[in-house]
C-alpha positions as CSV (number, residue, x, y, z in Angstrom):
1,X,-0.9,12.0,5.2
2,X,-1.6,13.6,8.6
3,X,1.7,12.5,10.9
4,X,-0.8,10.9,13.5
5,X,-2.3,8.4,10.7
6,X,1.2,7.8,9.5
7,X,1.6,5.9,12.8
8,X,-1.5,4.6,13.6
9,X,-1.8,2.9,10.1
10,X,0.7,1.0,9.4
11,X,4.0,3.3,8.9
12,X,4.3,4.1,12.6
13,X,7.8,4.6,14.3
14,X,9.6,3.1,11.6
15,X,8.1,5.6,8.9
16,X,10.3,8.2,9.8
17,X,10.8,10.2,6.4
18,X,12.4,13.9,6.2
19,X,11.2,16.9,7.2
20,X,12.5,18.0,3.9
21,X,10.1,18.6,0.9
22,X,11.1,17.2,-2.4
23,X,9.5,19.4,-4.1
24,X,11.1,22.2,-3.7
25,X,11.7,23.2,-7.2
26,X,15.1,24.7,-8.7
27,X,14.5,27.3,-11.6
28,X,13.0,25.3,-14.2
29,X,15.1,23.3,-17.0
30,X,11.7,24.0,-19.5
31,X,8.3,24.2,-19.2
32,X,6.7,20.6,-20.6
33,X,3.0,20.9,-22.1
34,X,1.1,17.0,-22.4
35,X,-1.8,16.6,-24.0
36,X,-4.2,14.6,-22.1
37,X,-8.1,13.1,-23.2
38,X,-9.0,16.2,-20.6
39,X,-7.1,18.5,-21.6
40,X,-3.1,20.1,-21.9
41,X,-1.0,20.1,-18.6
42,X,2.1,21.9,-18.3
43,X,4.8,20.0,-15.7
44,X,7.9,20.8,-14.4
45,X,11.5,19.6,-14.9
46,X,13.6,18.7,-12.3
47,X,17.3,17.1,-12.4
48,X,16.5,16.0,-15.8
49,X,13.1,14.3,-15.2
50,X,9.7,15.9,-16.3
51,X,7.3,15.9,-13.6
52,X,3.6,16.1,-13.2
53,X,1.8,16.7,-9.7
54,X,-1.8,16.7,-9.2
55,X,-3.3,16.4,-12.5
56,X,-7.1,15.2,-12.2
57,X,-8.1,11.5,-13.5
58,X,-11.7,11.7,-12.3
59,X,-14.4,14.4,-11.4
60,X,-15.1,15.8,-7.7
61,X,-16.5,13.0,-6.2
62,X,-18.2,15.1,-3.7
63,X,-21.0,15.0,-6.1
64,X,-21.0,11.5,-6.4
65,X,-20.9,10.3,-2.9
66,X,-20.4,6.4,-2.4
67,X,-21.1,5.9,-5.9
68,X,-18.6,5.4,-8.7
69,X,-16.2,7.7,-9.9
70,X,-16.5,9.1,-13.7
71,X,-14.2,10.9,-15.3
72,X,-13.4,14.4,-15.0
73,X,-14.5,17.2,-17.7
74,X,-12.1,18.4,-20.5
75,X,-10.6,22.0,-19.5
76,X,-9.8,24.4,-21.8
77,X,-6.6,26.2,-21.9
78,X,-3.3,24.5,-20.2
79,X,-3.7,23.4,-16.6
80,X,-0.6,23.9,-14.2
81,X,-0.1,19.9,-12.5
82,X,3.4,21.7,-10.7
83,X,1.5,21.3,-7.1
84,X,0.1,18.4,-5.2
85,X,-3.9,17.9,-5.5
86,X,-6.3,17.1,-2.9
87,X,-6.3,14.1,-0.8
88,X,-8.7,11.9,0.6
89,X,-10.8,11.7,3.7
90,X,-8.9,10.1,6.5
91,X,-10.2,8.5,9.3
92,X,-9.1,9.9,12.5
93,X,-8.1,8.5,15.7
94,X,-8.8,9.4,19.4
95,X,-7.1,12.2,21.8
96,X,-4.7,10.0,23.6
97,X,-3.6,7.8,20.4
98,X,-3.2,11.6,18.6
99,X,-1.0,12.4,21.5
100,X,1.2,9.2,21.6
101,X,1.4,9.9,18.1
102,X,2.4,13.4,18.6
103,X,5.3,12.3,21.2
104,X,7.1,9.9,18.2
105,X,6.2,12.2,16.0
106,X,8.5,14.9,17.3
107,X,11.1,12.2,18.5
108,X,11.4,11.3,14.8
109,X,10.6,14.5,13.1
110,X,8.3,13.5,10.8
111,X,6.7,15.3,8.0
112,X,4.0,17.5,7.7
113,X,1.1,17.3,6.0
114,X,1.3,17.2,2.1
115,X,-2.3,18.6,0.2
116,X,-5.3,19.6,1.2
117,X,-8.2,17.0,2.0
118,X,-11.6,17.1,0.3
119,X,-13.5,14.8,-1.8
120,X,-12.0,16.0,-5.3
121,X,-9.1,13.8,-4.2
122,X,-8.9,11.9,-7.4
123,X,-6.1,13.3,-8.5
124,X,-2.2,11.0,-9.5
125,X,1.8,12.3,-10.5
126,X,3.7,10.9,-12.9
127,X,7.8,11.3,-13.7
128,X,8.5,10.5,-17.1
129,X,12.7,11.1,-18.5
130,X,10.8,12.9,-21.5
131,X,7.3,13.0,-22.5
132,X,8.3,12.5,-26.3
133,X,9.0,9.1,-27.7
134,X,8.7,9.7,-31.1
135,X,10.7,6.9,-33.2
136,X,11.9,5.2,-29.7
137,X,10.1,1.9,-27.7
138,X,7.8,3.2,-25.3
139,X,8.9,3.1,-21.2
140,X,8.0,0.8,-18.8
141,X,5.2,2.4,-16.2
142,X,5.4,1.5,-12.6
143,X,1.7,2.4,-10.9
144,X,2.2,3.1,-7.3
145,X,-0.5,2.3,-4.5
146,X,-0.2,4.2,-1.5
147,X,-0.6,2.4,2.4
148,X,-2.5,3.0,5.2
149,X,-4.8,0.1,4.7
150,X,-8.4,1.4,3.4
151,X,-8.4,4.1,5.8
152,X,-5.8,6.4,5.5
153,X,-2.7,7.7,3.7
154,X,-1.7,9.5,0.4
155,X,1.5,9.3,-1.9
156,X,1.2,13.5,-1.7
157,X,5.0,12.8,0.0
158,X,8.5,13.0,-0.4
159,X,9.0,9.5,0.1
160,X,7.3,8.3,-3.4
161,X,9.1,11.1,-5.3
162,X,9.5,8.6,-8.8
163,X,12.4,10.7,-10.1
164,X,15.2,8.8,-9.5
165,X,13.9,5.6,-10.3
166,X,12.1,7.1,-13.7
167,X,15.9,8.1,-14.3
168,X,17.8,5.1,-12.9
169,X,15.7,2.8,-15.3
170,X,14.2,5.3,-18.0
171,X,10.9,4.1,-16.6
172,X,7.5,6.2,-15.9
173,X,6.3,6.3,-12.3
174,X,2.7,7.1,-11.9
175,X,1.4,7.9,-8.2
176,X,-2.2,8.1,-7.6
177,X,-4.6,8.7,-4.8
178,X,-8.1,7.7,-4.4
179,X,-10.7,7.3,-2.1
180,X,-10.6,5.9,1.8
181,X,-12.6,4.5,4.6
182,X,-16.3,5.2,4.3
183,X,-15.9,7.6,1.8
184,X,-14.7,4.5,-0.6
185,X,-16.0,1.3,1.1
186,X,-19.6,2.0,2.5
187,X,-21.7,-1.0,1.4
188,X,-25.2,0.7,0.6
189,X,-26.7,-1.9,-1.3
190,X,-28.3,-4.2,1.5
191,X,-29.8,-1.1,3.1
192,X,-31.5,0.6,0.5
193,X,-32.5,-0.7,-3.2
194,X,-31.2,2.9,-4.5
195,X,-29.3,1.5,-7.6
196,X,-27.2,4.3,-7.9
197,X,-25.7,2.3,-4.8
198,X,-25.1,-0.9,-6.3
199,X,-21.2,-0.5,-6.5
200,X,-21.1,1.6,-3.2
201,X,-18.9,-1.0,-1.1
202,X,-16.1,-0.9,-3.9
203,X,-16.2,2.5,-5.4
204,X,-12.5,3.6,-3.4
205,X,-11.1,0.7,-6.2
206,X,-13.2,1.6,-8.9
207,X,-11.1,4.8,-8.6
208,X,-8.1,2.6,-9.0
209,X,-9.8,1.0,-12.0
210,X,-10.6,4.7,-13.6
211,X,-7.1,5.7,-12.2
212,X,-5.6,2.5,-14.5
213,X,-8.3,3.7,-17.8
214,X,-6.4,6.9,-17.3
215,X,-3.2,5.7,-17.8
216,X,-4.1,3.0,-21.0
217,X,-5.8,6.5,-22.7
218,X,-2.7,9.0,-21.5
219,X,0.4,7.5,-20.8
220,X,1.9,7.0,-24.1
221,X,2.0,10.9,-24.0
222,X,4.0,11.5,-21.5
223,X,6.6,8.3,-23.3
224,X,4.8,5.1,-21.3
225,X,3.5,2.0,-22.4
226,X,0.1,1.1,-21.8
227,X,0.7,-2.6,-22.5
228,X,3.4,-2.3,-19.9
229,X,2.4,-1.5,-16.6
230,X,3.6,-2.7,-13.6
231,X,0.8,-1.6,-10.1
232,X,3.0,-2.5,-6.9
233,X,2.2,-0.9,-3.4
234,X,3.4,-1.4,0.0
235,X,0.7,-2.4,3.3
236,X,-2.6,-1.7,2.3
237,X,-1.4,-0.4,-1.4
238,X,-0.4,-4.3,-1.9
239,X,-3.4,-5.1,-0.7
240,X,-5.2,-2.8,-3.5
241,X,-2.9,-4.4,-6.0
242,X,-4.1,-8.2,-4.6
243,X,-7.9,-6.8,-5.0
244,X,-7.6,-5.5,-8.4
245,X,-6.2,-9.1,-9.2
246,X,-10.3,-10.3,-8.5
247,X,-11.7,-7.3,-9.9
248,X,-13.6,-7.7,-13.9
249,X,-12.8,-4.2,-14.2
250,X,-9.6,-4.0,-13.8
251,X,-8.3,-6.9,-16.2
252,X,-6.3,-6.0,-19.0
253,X,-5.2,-3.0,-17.3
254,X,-1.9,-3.7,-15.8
255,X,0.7,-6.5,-16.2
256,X,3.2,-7.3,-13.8
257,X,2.2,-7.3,-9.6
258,X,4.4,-6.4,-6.9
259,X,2.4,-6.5,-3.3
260,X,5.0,-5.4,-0.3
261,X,3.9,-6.3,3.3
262,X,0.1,-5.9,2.2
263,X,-2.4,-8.9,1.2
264,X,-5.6,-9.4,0.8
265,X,-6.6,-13.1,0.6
266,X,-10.3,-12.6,1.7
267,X,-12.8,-9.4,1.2
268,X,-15.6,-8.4,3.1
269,X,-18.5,-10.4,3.6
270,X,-22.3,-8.4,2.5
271,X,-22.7,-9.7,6.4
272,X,-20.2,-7.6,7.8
273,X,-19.8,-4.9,5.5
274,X,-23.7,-4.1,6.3
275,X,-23.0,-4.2,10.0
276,X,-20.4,-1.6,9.5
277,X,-22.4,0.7,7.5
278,X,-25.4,0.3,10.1
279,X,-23.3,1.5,12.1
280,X,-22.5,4.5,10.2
281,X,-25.5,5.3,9.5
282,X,-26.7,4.9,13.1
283,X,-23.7,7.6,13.7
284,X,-25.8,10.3,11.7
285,X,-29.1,9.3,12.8
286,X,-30.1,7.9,9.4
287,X,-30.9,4.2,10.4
288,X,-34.0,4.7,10.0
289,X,-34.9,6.8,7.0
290,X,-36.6,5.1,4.2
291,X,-34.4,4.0,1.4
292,X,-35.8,6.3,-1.1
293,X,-34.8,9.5,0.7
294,X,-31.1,8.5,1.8
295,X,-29.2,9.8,-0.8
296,X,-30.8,12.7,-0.8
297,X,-29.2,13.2,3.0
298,X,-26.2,11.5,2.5
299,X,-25.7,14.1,0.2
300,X,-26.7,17.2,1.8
301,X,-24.0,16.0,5.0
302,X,-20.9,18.0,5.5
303,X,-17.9,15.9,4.8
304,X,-16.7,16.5,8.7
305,X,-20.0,14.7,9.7
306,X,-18.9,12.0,7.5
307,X,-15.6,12.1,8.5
308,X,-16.7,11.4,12.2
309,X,-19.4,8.7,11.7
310,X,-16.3,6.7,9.5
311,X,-15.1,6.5,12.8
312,X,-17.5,3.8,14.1
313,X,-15.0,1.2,12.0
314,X,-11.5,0.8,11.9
315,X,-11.7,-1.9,9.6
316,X,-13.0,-0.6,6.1
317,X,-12.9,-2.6,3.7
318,X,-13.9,-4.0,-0.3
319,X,-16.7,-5.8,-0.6
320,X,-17.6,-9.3,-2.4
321,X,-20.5,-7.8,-3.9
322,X,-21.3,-10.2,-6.4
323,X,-20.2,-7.4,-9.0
324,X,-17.9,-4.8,-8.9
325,X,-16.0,-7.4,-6.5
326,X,-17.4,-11.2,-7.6
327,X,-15.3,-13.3,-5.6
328,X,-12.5,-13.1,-2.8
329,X,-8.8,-12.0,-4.1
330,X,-7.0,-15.7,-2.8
331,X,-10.2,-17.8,-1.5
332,X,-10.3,-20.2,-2.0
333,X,-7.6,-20.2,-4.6
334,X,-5.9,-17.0,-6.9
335,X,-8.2,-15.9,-8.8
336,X,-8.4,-16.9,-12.0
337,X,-9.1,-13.7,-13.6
338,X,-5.0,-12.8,-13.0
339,X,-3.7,-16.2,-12.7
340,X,-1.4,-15.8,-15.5
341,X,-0.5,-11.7,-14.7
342,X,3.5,-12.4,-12.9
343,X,3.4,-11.4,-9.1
344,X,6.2,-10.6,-6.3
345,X,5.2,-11.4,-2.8
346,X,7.5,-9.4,-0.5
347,X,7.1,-9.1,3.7
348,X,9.8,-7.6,5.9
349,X,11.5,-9.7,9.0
350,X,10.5,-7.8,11.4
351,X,7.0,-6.1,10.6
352,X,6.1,-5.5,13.8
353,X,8.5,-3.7,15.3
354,X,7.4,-0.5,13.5
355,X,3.5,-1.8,13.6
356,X,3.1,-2.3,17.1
357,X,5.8,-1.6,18.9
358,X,6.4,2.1,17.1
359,X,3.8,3.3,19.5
360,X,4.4,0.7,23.1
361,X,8.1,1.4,23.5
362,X,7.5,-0.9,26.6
363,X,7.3,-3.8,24.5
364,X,11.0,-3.5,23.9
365,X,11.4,-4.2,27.0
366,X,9.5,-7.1,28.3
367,X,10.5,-9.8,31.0
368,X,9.7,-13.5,29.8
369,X,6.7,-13.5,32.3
370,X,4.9,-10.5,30.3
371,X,5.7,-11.8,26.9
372,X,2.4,-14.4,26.8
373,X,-0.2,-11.6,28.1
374,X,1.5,-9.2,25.1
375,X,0.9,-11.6,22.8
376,X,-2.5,-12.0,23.9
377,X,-3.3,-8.8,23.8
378,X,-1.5,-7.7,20.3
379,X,-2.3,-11.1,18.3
380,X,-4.3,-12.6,19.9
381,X,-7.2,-13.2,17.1
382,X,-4.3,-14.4,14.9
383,X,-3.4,-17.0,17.4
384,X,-6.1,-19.3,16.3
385,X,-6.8,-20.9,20.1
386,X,-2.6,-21.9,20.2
387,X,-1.3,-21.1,23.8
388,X,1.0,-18.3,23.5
389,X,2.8,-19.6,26.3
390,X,3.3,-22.5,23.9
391,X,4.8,-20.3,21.2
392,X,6.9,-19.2,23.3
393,X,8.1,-22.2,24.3
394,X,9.1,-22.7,20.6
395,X,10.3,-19.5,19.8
396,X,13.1,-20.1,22.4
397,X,14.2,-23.6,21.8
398,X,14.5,-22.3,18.2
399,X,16.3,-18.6,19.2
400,X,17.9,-19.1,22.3
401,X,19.5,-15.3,21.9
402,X,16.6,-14.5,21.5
403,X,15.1,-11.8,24.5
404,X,11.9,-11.6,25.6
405,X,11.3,-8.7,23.1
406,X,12.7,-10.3,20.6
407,X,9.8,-13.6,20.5
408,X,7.5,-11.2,21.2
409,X,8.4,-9.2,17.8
410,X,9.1,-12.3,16.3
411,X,5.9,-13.9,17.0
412,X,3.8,-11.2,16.7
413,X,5.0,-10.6,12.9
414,X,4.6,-14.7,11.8
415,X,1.4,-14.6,13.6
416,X,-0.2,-11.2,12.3
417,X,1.8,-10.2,9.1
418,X,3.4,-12.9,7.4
419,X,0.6,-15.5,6.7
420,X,-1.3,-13.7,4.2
421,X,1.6,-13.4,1.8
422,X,2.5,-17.2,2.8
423,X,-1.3,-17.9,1.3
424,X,-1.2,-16.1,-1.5
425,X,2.0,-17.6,-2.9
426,X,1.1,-21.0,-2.0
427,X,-2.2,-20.6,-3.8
428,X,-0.1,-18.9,-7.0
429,X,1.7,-22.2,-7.3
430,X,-0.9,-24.6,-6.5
431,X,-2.7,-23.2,-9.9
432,X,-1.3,-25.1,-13.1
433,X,-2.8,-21.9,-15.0
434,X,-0.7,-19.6,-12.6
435,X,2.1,-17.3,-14.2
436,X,5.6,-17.0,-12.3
437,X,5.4,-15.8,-8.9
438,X,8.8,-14.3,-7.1
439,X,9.0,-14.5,-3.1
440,X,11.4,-12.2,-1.2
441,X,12.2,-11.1,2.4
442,X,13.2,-7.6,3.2
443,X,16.4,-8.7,6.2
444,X,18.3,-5.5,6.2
445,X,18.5,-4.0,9.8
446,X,17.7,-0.5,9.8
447,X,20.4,1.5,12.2
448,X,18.2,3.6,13.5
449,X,17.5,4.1,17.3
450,X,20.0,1.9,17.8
451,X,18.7,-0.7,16.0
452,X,15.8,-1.9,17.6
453,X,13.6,-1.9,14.9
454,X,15.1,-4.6,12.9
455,X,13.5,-4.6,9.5
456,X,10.5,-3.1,10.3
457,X,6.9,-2.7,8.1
458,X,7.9,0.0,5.5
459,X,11.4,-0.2,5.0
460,X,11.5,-1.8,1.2
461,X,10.1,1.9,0.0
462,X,13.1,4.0,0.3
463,X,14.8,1.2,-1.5
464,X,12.6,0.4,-3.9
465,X,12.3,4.0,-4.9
466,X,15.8,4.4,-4.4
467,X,14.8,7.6,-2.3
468,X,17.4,7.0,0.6
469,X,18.1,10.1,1.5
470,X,14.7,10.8,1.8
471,X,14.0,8.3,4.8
472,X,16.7,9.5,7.3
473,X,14.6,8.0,10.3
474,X,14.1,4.7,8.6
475,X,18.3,4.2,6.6
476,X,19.7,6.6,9.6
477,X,20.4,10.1,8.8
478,X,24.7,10.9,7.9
479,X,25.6,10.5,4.4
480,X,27.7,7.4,5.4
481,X,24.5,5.7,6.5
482,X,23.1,6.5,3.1
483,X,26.1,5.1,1.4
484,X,26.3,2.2,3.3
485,X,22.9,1.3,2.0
486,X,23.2,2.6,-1.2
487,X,24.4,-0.7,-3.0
488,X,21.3,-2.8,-1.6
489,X,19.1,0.1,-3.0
490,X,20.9,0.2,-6.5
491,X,20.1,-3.7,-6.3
492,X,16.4,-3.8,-5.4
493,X,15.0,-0.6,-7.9
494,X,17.3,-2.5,-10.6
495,X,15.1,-5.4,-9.9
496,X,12.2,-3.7,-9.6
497,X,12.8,-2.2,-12.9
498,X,13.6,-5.6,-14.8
499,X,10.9,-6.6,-13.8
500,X,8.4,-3.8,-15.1
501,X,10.3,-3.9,-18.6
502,X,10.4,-7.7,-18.9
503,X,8.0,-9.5,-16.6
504,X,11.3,-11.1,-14.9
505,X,12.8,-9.7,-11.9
506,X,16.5,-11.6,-12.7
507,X,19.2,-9.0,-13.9
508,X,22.8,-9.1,-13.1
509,X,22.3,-6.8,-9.8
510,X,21.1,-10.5,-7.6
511,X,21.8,-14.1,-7.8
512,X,19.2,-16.4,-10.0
513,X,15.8,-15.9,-8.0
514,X,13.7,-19.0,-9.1
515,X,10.2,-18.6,-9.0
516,X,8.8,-20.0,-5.8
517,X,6.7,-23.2,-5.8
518,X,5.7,-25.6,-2.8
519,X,8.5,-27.6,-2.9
520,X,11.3,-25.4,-2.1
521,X,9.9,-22.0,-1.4
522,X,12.9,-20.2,-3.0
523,X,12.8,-16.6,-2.1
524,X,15.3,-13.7,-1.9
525,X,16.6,-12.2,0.8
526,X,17.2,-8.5,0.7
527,X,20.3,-7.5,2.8
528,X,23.6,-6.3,2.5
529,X,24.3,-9.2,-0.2
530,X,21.3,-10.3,-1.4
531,X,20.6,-13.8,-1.6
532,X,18.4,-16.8,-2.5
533,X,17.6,-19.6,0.5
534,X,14.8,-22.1,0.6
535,X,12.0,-21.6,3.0
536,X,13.5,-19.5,5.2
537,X,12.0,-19.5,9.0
538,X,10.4,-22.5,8.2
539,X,9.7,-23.8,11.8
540,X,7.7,-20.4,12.3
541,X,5.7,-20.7,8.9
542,X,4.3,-24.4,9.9
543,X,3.9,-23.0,13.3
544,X,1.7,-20.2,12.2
545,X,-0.4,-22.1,9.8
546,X,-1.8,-24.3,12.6
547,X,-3.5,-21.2,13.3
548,X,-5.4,-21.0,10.5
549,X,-5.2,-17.2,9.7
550,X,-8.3,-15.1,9.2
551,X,-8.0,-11.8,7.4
552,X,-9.1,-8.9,10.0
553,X,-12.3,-7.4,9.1
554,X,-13.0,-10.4,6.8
């Protein structure tokens, strides 16, 4: 993704991944050849893992604007997946936030783009230890959902390279991109009685549900187990993973849930989504064009015209559409339709510090007088009419080390990024149909900048994937900062990967994590020696709930 959206959308200061590309290949080992339902694709081997970038799961979608994606045409011949495909449409941002950007940007060195953008963007990678399992149990397949809310964002980067965890845990990992912003979540059907709209507001998950077809059809091939598969993502790619929990589509396609910093507890309204795409279509001068010739010039558009009127939101979203998307994800309970699918719930301490204060450095350094206005203006919609002089009041009789910066952060994160997850569990175990449902806390202090980011929005990735070394800006950048952080890494991708082949994230890399319920709110604590306490930051939990959190855009 373009360096600018990396900050603006959720990865910002704390995001900070090498310049280095990880795919720059070493003579190859062999040349592997799969056999898809589309056609043959020849990969590349690197360090012992067979790898596939790029290789098509749906057609140009260019041709099928805002309506749902179908599957791309057979080839003939073999087609080279060694190089990343197209990406989505992002939505941009203004001069002065693309210079603020550009300033952390190059204080971080951050990486450059990776793939072209267009609208044949449907396009994932998979890493697979072998693509033959002839006479051996099939692999465990970990689906990975990229960030950057609806707007933004690819996994065309080094960060989700799956090689080292498809080694570490003879797993596959599956990476997949899809569509954004209006390109994916313009709601049509209000405006215009066109039916090839009907699914218009949703089709950016539909591609997610072909992207899931795709794998059930293919991924035995390359070794994987269709019956196995484990979709996780971090930010909005958690949040994807939470919608696809509601979606009629997408049942039976994956398995096991793993949503890191990202919920999604409520969907769009028809109400609002219509608003936005009036918008839109006000934007291109289209608002008033009878219904029966729209797609006719939604079509004929040049994607940069499209591009620019997404701009009118910032706040794109799924719609509860009555079909594609019949009900909200967690209101006004889990939905039923994945009740009984496992889930881990994961946030980070200190959220914010990457998501707001990556781009106002002056928020690490506020007086206690400026603290309430900086609340007010950050969070306050999440506040829910509580005085933020108030909270922090409480914040200091609870922390009194804490420094003005600190509440702020503090606050800011219970307030604006914690509650969702909060929900979502709670409603998990107040189903008697629910499956298990795993809580944990990412604590681990990032050294970086001396610290001040905490453990900021983002940091479970490099972990996860155990991809340190690939994140010198977020696990610091010397080789002893990567071995000082390499046991916690071997411990979360371990239990990751338990949890893909089993269901059950325990393994002999943590302490007993019992599932969580409403009585003791066990969850894990990721930091330099893992471990399970009940209800952690429990006085800021009850503190935020009085605020009665409302998801933005919802």
């Amino acid at each position: 993704m373009r360096r600018r959206e990396l900050l603006q959308h959720g990865l910002g200061a704390a995001a900070l991944l090498s310049s280095r590309s990880v795919f720059a290949w070493a003579a190859a080992e062999s040349v592997p050849v799969v056999r898809t339902t589309a056609g043959d694709v020849r990969g590349t081997v690197r360090d012992g893992i067979t790898n596939f970038l790029g290789i098509p799961y749906g057609a140009d979608t260019k041709a099928r604007r805002f309506q749902p994606p179908v599957p791309v045409s057979p080839w003939k011949g073999i087609r080279n997946a060694t190089t990343w495909g197209d990406r989505s449409p992002q939505l941009g941002v203004g001069r002065a936030r693309r210079e603020e950007a550009r300033t952390i940007t190059e204080t971080y060195h951050l990486p450059s783009d990776e793939g072209e953008i267009s609208e044949d963007c449907l396009h994932l990678n998979v890493w697979t230890p072998s693509p033959s399992r002839a006479g051996h149990e099939r692999r465990p397949v970990l689906f990975y959902i990229h960030g950057g809310a609806y707007n933004s964002g690819t996994v065309n980067a080094a960060l989700y390279d799956g090689t080292r965890l498809a080694r570490r845990g003879d797993a596959v990992v599956v990476t997949v991109n899809h569509r954004l912003n209006a390109f994916g979540f313009l709601y049509l059907a209000e405006l215009t009685d066109d039916p090839a709209y009907a699914d218009s507001g949703n089709v950016g998950m539909l591609d997610l549900v072909l992207a899931l077809r795709w794998v059930r059809d293919n991924i035995a091939a390359f070794g994987g187990d269709p019956n196995r598969v484990t979709i996780w993502g971090q930010s909005g790619g958690g949040a994807k993973c939470a919608t696809l929990m509601a979606m009629p589509a997408a049942h039976g396609l994956f398995h096991r849930v793993m949503s890191m910093s990202g919920q999604q507890v409520t969907a769009a309204p028809k109400k609002i989504a219509t608003e936005r795409t009036r918008a839109f279509l006000v934007k291109l001068g289209l608002d008033q064009l009878p219904g029966s010739h729209l797609r006719q010039r939604l079509d004929a558009l040049p994607i940069e015209a499209l591009e620019d009127a997404a701009r009118v939101s910032s706040a794109w979203l799924p719609v509860v559409d009555g079909g594609a998307l019949p009900r909200d994800p967690f209101a006004p309970d889990a939905s039923p339709l994945s009740v009984n699918v496992p889930m881990i719930l994961g946030n980070t301490h200190d959220e914010t510090r990457g998501l707001i204060g990556g781009s106002q450095p002056a928020l690490f350094s506020l007086t206690w007088d400026e603290v309430p206005a900086a609340l007010t203006k950050n969070v306050g919609s999440f506040l829910g009419g509580i005085d933020p002089q108030e909270v922090v009041a409480k914040y200091r009789g609870w922390y009194p080390q804490y420094s003005p910066s600190d509440v702020f952060f503090a606050a800011a994160t219970a307030f604006r990024s914690w509650p969702g997850q909060v929900i979502e569990a709670e409603r998990r175990a107040q189903s008697p149909a629910a499956s298990r449902t795993w809580v944990y806390q990412m604590n681990w202090p990032s050294p970086v900048a001396g610290g001040k980011f905490g453990a900021p929005h983002t940091l479970d990735i490099p972990f996860y994937f155990d991809n340190l070394a690939l994140a010198p800006g977020m696990i610091g950048a010397s080789a002893e900062d990567v071995s000082h952080a390499q046991p916690l890494a071997d411990a979360m991708s371990e239990t990751l990967l338990a949890y893909a082949k089993t269901g059950n994230p325990n393994n002999p890399a943590i302490p007993h994590w019992p599932v969580y319920d409403l009585s003791k709110r066990f969850t894990l604590t990721w930091d330099d020696k893992p471990a399970v306490v009940s209800d952690p930051r429990v006085e800021e939990r009850e503190l935020a709930a009085q605020a009665h959190y409302r998801q933005p855009g919802t």
